[in-house]
N, C-alpha and C positions, 0 to 999 in steps of 0.2 A: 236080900241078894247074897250077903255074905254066910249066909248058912250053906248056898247052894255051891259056892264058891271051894270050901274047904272037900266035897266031897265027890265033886268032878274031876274024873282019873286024866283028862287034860291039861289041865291045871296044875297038878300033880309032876308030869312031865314037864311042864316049862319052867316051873317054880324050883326044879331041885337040879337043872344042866342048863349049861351056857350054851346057846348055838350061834355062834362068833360068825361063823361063814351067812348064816341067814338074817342077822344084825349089819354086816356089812353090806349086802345085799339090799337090803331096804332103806337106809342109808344113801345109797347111788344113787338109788332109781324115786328117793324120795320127790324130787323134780316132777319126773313123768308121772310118775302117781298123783300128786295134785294138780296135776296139769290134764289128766284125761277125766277125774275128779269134778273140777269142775264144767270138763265139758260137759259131762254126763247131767250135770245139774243144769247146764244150757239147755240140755237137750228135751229132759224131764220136766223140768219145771222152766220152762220161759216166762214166767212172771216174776222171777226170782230178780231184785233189787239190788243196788250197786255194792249194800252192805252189807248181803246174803256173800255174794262173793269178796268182799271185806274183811270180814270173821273167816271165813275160808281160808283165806291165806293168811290169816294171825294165827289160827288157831292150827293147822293141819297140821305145818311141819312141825310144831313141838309134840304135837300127839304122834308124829312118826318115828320122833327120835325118841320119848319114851319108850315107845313101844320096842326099837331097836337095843335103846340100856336096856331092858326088862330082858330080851331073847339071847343077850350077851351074858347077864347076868347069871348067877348060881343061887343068888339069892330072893324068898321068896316074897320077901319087902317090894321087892323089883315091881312082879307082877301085880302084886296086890296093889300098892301105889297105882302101878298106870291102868287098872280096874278101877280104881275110886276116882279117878280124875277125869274119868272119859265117858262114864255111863250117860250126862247129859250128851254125847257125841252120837251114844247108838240111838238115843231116844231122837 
């Protein structure tokens, strides 16, 4: 993955400016977002167990507030860090 990482012109953009307004932004509305998050997993998956929603809410907000240091950030430590920490999140 990390081959495809360095050569993604997205990537490229978030790793080298800080977007301070779009880091605060997600920050706020962190709340709502795991809050509609895991409706959405209510809604999808109703066999989902008390511990499915458990790990949810352990896990989610520190993956949001990475994500927010990373969009604040100028450096490309930022994103790559919360790239390697989260790939079990997209799986």
């Amino acid at each position: 993955m990390s081959a495809n990482l360095e050569t993604t012109p997205v990537l490229d953009v978030l790793e080298n400016q800080s977007f301070q307004h779009a880091a605060a932004a997600l920050r706020n509305r962190s709340e709502r977002i795991l809050s509609r998050w895991e409706g959405l997993i209510r809604d999808l998956l109703p066999t989902a167990d008390k511990l499915t929603f458990a790990q949810l809410r352990d896990h989610i907000p520190g993956t949001l507030a990475r994500m927010a240091d990373a969009l604040e950030s100028t450096s490309a430590a930022e994103t790559r860090s919360l790239i390697s920490q989260t790939t079990d999140h997209g799986v």
